[in-house]
C-alpha positions in Angstrom: 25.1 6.1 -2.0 24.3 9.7 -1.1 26.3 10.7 -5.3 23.6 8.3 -6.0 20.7 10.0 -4.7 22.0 13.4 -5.1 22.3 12.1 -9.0 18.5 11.3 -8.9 17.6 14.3 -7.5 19.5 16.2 -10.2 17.9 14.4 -13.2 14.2 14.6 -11.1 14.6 17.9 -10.9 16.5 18.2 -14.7 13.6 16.6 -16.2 10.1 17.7 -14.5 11.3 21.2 -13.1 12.4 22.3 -8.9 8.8 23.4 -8.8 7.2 20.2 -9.8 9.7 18.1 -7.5 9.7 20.2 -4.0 5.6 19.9 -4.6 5.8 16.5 -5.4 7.6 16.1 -2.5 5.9 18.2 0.1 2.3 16.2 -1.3 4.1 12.9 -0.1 4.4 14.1 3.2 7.3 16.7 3.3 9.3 15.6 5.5 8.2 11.6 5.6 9.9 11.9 2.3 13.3 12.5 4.1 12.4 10.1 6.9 10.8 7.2 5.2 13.3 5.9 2.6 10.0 4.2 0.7 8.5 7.7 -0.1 11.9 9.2 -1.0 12.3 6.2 -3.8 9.1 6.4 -5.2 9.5 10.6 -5.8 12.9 10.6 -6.2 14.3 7.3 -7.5 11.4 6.6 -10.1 10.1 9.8 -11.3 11.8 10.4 -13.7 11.5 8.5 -16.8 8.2 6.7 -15.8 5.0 6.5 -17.1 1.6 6.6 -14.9 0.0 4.1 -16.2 -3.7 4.5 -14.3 -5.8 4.9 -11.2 -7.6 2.4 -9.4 -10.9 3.3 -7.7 -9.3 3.9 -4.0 -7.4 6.8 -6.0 -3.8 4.9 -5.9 -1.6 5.7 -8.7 0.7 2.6 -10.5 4.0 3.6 -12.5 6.1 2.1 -14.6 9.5 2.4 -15.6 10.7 -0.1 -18.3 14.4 0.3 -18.1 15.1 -0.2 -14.9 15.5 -4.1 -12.9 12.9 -6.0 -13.5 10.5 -6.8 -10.0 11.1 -3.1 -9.2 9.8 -1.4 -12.6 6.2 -1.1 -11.3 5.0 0.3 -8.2 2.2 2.0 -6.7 1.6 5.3 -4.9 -1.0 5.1 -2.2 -4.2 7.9 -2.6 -3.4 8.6 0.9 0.6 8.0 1.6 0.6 11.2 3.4 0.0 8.7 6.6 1.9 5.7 6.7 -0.2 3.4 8.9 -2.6 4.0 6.0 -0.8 2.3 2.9 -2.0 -0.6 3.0 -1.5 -3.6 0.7 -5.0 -5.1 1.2 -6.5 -1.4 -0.6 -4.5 -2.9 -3.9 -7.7 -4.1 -6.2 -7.0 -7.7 -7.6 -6.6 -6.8 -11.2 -3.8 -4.3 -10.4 -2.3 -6.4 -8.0 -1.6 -8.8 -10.8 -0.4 -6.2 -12.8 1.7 -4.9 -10.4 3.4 -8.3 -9.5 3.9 -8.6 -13.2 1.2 -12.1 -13.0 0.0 -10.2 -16.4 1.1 -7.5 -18.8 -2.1 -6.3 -19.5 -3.6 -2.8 -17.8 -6.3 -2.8 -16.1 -7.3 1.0 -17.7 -7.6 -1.0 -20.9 -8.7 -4.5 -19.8 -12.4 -6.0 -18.5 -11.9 -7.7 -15.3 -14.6 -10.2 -14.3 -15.2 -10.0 -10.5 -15.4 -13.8 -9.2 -18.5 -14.4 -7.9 -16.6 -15.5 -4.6 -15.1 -12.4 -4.6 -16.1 -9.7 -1.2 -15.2 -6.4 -0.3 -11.6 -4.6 0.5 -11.3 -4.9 4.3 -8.2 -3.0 5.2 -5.7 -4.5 7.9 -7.4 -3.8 11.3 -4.2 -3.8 13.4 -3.2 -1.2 15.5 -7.5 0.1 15.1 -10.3 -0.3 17.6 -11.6 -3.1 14.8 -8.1 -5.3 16.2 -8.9 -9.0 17.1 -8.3 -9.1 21.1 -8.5 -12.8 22.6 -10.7 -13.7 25.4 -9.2 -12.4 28.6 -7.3 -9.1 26.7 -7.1 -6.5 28.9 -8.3 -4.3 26.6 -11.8 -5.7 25.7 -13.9 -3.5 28.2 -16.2 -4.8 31.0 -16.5 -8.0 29.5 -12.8 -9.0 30.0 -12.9 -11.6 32.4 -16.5 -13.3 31.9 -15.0 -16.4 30.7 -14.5 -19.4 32.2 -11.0 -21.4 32.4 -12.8 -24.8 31.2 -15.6 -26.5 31.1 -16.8 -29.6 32.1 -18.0 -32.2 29.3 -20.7 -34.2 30.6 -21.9 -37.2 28.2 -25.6 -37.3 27.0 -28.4 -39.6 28.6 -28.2 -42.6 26.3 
């Protein structure tokens, strides 16, 4: 495993330059690269050889790399992967999720996509946030926390 990655490395470095990769590396997050083996695959693992293939409007970047197993030949590069409770799936626009997951073979650089008319805005994953869903009687819903009552009573309408 580590001949494998030092092997990547090599030809990473072989192909775009030291320079290009240690930058590369240190705009991921520095050391997250080393810690987080997600980062350290997208920089090291598919760099070299691939292709960007475009930008979506939240500034995500989507690769490809042709000869390599096919499910893991596209991938994406969050705007902001710097902070990892930030790259989230939900900021993937529909037309490049398809893409992505390989649903079509057509870029969306060089294709029109029709927004449904059902279709609403990218609300991103509120977990872990202020924005979190907290159940009636969560300790962590303010004054309001225990204004609720336990049941109540039906009582049938006058006929």
């Amino acid at each position: 495993m580590a001949s494998k990655i030092a092997k990547t490395v090599a030809s990473a470095v072989g192909q775009v330059g030291a320079k290009q990769t240690l930058g590369d590396a240190l705009k991921l997050g520095g050391a997250h690269v080393i810690l987080d083996g997600n980062l350290g695959a997208e920089l090291v693992e598919h760099q070299p050889g691939s292709r960007l293939v475009g930008t979506d409007e939240f500034g995500n970047k989507y690769f490809e790399k042709m000869d390599t197993q096919v499910g893991r030949n596209r991938w994406v590069i969050f705007a902001n992967s710097r902070i990892p409770k930030d790259q989230d799936p939900a900021f993937v626009p529909p037309e490049w999720h398809g893409w992505l997951h390989a649903t079509t073979d057509s870029c969306p650089e060089n294709t029109t996509f029709v927004q449904p008319i059902y279709a609403s805005h990218v609300v991103g994953n509120p977990t872990g946030t202020p924005a979190r869903h907290q159940p009636k009687g969560s300790w962590f819903k303010g004054p309001e926390k225990r204004n609720w009552l336990k049941f109540q009573a039906w009582t049938p309408p006058k006929a």
